[in-house]
PANU-590761 format. One line per field, with one value per residue (C-alpha): residue number from 1; x, y, z. Coordinates in pm, 1 decimal. Example, Ala and Ser with C-alpha at 12.3 -4.5 7.8 and 13.67 -1.06 7.14 Angstrom:
num: (1 | 2)
xx: (1230.0 | 1367.0)
yy: (-450.0 | -106.0)
zz: (780.0 | 714.0)
This chain:
num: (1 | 2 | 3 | 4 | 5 | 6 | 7 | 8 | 9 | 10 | 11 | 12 | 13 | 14 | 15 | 16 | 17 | 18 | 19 | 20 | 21 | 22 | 23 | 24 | 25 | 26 | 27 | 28 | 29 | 30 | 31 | 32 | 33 | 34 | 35 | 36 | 37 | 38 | 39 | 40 | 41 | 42 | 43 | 44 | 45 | 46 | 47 | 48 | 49 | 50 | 51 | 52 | 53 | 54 | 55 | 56 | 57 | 58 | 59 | 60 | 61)
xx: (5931.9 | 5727.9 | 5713.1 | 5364.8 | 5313.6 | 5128.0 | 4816.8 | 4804.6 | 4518.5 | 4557.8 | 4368.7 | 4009.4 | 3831.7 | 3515.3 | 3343.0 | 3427.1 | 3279.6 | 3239.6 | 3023.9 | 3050.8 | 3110.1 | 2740.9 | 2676.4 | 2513.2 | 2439.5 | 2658.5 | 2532.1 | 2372.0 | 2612.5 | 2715.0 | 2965.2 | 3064.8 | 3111.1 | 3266.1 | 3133.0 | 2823.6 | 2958.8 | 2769.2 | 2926.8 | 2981.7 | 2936.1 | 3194.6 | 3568.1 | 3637.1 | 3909.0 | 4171.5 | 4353.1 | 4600.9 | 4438.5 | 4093.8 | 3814.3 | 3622.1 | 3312.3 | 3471.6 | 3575.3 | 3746.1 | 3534.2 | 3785.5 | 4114.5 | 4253.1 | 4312.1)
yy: (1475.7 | 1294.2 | 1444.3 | 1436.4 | 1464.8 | 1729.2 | 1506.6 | 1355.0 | 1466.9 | 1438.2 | 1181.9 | 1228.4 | 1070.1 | 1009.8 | 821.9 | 661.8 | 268.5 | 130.9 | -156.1 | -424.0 | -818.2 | -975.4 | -1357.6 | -1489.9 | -1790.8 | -2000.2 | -2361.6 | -2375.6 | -2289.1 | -1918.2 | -1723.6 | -1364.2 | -1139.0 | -773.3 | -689.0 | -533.2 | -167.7 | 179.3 | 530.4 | 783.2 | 1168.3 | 1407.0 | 1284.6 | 918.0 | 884.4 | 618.0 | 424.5 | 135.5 | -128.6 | -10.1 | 304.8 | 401.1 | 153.6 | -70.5 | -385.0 | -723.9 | -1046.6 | -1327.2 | -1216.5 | -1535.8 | -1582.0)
zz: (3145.4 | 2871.2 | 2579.8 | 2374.5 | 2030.9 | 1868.8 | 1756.1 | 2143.7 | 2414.7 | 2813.7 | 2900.6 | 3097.3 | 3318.7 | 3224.9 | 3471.6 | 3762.7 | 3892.2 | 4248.9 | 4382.6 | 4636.7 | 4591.1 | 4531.5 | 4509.8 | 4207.7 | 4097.2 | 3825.0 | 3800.8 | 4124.2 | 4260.4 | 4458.3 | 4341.1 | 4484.5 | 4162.8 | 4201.6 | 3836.1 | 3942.7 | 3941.5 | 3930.0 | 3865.4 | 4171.0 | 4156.5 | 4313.4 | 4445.3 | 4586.6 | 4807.3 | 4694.1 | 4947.3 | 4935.4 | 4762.7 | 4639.7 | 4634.1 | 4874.7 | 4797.6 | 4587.4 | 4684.3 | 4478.7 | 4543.2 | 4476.0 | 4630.4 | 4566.9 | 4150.1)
């Protein structure tokens, strides 16, 4: 077991972000962006590789 300190806290969650990939434009030219995120109420199920609603835009870099 980890042992914590007397001054140390559990951590929180405070808030948690999902969105889906949008395109924008960079240049004139489209990109798809996953930054565009906005905070859920009540529990999100986490699978594999993401949230329920959240998705990664460039799953290449």
């Amino acid at each position: 077991m980890t042992k914590r300190s007397e001054h140390s806290r559990p951590m929180k969650v405070i808030s948690v972000n999902v969105g889906l990939p949008k395109d924008i434009l960079i240049r004139d030219m489209p990109v798809a962006t996953g930054i565009f995120k906005k905070p859920v109420t009540g529990t999100v199920r986490v699978k594999t590789l993401n949230l329920d609603g959240d998705r990664q835009a460039d799953l290449l870099r």
